[in-house]
VEXDREN-2710 file (C-alpha; in Angstrom, 1 decimal):
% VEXDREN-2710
k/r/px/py/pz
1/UNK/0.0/0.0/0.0
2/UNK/1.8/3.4/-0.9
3/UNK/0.6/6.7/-0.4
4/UNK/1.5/9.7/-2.4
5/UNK/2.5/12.9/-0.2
6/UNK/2.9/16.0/-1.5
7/UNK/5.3/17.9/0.4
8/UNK/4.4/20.7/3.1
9/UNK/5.6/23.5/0.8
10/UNK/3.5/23.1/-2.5
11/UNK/0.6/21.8/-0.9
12/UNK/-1.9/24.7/0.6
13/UNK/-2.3/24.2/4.5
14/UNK/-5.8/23.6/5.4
15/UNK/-5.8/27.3/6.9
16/UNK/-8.3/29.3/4.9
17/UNK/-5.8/28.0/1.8
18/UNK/-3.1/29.5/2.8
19/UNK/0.9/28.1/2.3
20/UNK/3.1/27.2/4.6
21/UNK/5.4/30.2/3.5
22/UNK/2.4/32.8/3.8
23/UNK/1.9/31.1/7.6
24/UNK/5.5/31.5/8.3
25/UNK/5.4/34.9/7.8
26/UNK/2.4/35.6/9.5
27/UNK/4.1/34.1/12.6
28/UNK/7.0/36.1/12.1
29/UNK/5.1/39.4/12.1
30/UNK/3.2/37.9/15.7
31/UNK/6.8/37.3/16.6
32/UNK/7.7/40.6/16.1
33/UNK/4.8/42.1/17.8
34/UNK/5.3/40.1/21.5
35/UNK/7.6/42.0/23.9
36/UNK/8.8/38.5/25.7
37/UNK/9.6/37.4/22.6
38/UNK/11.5/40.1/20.7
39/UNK/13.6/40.2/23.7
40/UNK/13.9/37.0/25.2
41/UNK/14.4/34.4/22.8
42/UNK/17.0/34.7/19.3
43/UNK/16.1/31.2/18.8
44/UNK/12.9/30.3/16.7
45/UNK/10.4/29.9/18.8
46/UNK/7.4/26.8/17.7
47/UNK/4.5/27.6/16.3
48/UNK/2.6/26.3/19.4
49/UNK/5.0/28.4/22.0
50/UNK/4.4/31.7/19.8
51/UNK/0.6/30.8/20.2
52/UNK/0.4/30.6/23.6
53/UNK/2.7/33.8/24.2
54/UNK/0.3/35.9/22.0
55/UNK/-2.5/34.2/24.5
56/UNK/-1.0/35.3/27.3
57/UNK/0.2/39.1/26.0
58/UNK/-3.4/39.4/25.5
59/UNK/-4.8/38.0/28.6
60/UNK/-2.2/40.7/30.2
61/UNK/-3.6/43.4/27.8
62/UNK/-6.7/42.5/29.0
63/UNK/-6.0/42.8/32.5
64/UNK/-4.2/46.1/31.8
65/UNK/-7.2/47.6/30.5
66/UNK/-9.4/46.4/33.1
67/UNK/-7.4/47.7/35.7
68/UNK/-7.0/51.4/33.8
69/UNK/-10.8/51.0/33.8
70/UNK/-11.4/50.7/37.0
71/UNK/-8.4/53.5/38.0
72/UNK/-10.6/56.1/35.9
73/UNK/-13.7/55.0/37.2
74/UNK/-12.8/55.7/41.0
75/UNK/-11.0/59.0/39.8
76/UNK/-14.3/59.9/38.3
77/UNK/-16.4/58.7/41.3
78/UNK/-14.0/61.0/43.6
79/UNK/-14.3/64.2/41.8
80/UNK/-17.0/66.6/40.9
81/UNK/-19.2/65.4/37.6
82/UNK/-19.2/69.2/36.9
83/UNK/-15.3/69.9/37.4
84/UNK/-12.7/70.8/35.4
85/UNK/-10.9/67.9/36.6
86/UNK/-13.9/65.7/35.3
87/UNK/-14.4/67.4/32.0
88/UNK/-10.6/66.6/31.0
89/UNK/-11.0/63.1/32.1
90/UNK/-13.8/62.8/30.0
91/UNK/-12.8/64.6/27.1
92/UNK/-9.9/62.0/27.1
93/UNK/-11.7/59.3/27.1
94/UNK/-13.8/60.4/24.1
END
């Protein structure tokens, strides 16, 4: 029983039809985009590891923003809604 394989870099990846070589790069750029690992790895990193950092940068992110949130919120709750103070906060935010 033999069975013909094409190999990885002529046949489209099952991606949204995209090739290997057009993934590669993508992962490159998402390399290029994750602090931890523009500055702590010069190795290539897997596909899988560069994943899971980009999960994690974004779980941070998210926390990040959640925490600015609140930070405005309880400036906002402690100054007067008709304030200057209040009118530059919110005039930031817009």
């Amino acid at each position: 029983m033999s069975t013909r394989r094409a190999s990885r870099s002529s046949q489209p990846s099952s991606v949204a039809g995209m090739s290997d070589e057009q993934i590669s790069d993508l992962l490159s750029k998402l390399r290029q985009l994750i602090p931890q690992l523009r500055t702590n790895y010069t190795d290539k990193v897997s596909a899988s590891k560069l994943l899971q950092e980009t999960c994690n940068y974004i779980r941070s992110l998210h926390r990040e923003v959640d925490d600015l949130s609140d930070q405005i919120s309880q400036l906002l709750a402690s100054t007067d809604r008709d304030s200057d103070q209040a009118a530059i906060i919110r005039s930031l935010l817009l």
